[in-house]
N, C-alpha and C positions, 0 to 999 in steps of 0.2 A: 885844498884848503877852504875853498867856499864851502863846499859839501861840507865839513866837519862843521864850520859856523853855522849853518844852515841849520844841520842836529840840533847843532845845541841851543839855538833861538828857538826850535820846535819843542825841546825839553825843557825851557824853562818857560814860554809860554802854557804850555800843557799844564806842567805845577801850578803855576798861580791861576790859571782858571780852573780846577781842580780844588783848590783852597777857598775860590769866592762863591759865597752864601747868598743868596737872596733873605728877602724880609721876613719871608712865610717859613723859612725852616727848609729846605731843601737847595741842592746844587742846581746851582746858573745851567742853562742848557748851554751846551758849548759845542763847538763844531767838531763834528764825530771825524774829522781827517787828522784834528790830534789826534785821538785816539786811537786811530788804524794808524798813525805810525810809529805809536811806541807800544804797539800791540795790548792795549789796557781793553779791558772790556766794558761796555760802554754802560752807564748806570742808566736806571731805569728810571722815570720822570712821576711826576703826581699831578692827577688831572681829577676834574670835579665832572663824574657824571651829567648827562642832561637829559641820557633816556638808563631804564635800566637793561641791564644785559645779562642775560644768563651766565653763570659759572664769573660776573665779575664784580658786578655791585647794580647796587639798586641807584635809583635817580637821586642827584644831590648828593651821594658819596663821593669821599675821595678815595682815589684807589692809585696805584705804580703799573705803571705798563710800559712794555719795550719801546722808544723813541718813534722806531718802523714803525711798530702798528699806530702808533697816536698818529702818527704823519700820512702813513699814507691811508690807514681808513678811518680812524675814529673822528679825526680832525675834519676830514673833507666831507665828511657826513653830517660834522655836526653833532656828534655822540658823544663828544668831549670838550673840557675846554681847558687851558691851561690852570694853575690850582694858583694862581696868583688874586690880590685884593678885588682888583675889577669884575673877573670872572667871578669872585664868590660871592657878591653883593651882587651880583645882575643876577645870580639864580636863586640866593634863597628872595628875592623881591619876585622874580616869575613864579620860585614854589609857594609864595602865599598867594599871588592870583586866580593860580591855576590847580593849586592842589587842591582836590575834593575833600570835605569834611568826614572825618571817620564814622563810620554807622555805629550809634549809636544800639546795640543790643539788648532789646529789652527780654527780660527771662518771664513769661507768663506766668504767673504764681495758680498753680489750680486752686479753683474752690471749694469753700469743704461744704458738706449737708448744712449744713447751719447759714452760711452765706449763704447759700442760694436761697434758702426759706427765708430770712431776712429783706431778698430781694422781693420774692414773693408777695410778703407780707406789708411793702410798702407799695408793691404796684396794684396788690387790692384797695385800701387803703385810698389809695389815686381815684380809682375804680369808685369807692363809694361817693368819695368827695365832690366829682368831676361830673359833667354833664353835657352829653355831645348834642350841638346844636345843629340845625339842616335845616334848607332851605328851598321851597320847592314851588314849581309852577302848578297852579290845579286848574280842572274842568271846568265844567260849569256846574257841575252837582258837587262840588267843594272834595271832588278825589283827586288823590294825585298823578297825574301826568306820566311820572317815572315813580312808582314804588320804590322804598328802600330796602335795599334787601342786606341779606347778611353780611355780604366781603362789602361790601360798601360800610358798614358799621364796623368792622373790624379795621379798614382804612381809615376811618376817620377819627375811631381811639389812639390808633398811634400817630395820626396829624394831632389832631386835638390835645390828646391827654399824653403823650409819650411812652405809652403802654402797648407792648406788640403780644395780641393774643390769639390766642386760633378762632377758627368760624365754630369748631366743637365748643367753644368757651362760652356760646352763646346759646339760649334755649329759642331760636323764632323760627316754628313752623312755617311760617308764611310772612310776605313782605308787608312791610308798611305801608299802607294806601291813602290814609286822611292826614292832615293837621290835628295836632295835638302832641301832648306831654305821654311819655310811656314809662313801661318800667318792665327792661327785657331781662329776664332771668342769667343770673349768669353760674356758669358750670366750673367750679374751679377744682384743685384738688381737697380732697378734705382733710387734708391737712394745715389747711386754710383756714381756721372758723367763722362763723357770718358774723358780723355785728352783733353786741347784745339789739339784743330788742327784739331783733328779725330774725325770721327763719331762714330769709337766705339771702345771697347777694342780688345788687339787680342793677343793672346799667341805666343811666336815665337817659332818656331819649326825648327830645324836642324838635318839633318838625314846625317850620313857621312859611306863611307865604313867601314868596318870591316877591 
């Protein structure tokens, strides 16, 4: 007689926890020894990723998995957590801390002929305007101490002027050796045209005491 009451306290417990809801949309987790006595199979739970796992879901999803595995690994590792208000709010607040911003992919647009000649034709342009200035220690016969030579002029255009050109861009056989203003020829393509006026381009150069 106890046996039979016994039953049936376990069959009507089992129903009505079986019928009760949580807030979030899903069944109460209930204790699986109902279940294994009225041979019911046991529903599977909804939990909010915190790391992603292969073949389950990526971090921050929620996903259904067997009670077991939540309990005995996901749980105790910490790869899970239950899919209730607390847990959902404590991780989308960690995934804005912690989540890296998306890389942004820029698509290089090539250049066409025309661009580039455009580029060309504003860094000559620089070239005629501009005027690189140096500064230097001399002798006593008013020479100078360290000649400038060509990579040094080609350095100092693109400090100076923001113009990056080759040492072939320049015509100077030999370094600079005194004070004074120059005007060193410059080699561009000819597709380029020199200034009116001039027959060709030409860097100005200023070399002053130290």
């Amino acid at each position: 007689m106890a046996l039979a009451q016994s039953g049936r306290w376990l069959r009507h417990l089992a129903r009505s926890h079986a019928a009760q809801k949580t807030c979030n949309g899903y069944d109460s987790i209930t204790n699986p020894l109902l279940y294994a006595g009225q041979g019911l199979r046991y529903r599977k739970l909804e939990v909010i990723l915190t790391t992603s796992i292969e073949k389950l879901g990526k971090a921050g999803e929620t996903v259904k998995v067997a009670p077991g595995h939540f309990r005995n690994h996901l749980m105790p590792k910490l790869l899970a957590v239950p899919n209730i208000e607390k847990y959902a709010f404590l991780i989308r607040e960690q995934r804005k801390i912690y989540q890296r911003e998306e890389e942004v992919v820029v698509t290089e647009i090539p250049k066409t002929k025309e661009d580039k000649m455009k580029e060309y034709e504003a860094a000559a342009k620089r070239l005629d305007n501009g005027r690189i200035s140096l500064r230097r220690l001399i002798k006593v016969d008013e020479e100078l101490r360290s000649p400038v030579t060509k990579e040094e002029l080609v350095s100092e255009v693109a400090r100076q002027l923001s113009v990056n050109i080759h040492p072939d861009n320049l015509h100077l056989p030999s370094p600079l050796s005194s004070l004074g203003e120059f005007d060193v020829p410059l080699r561009l393509p000819w597709q380029i045209p020199p200034p009116e006026g001039k027959p060709q381009r030409t860097l100005k150069v200023k070399i002053r005491r130290k």
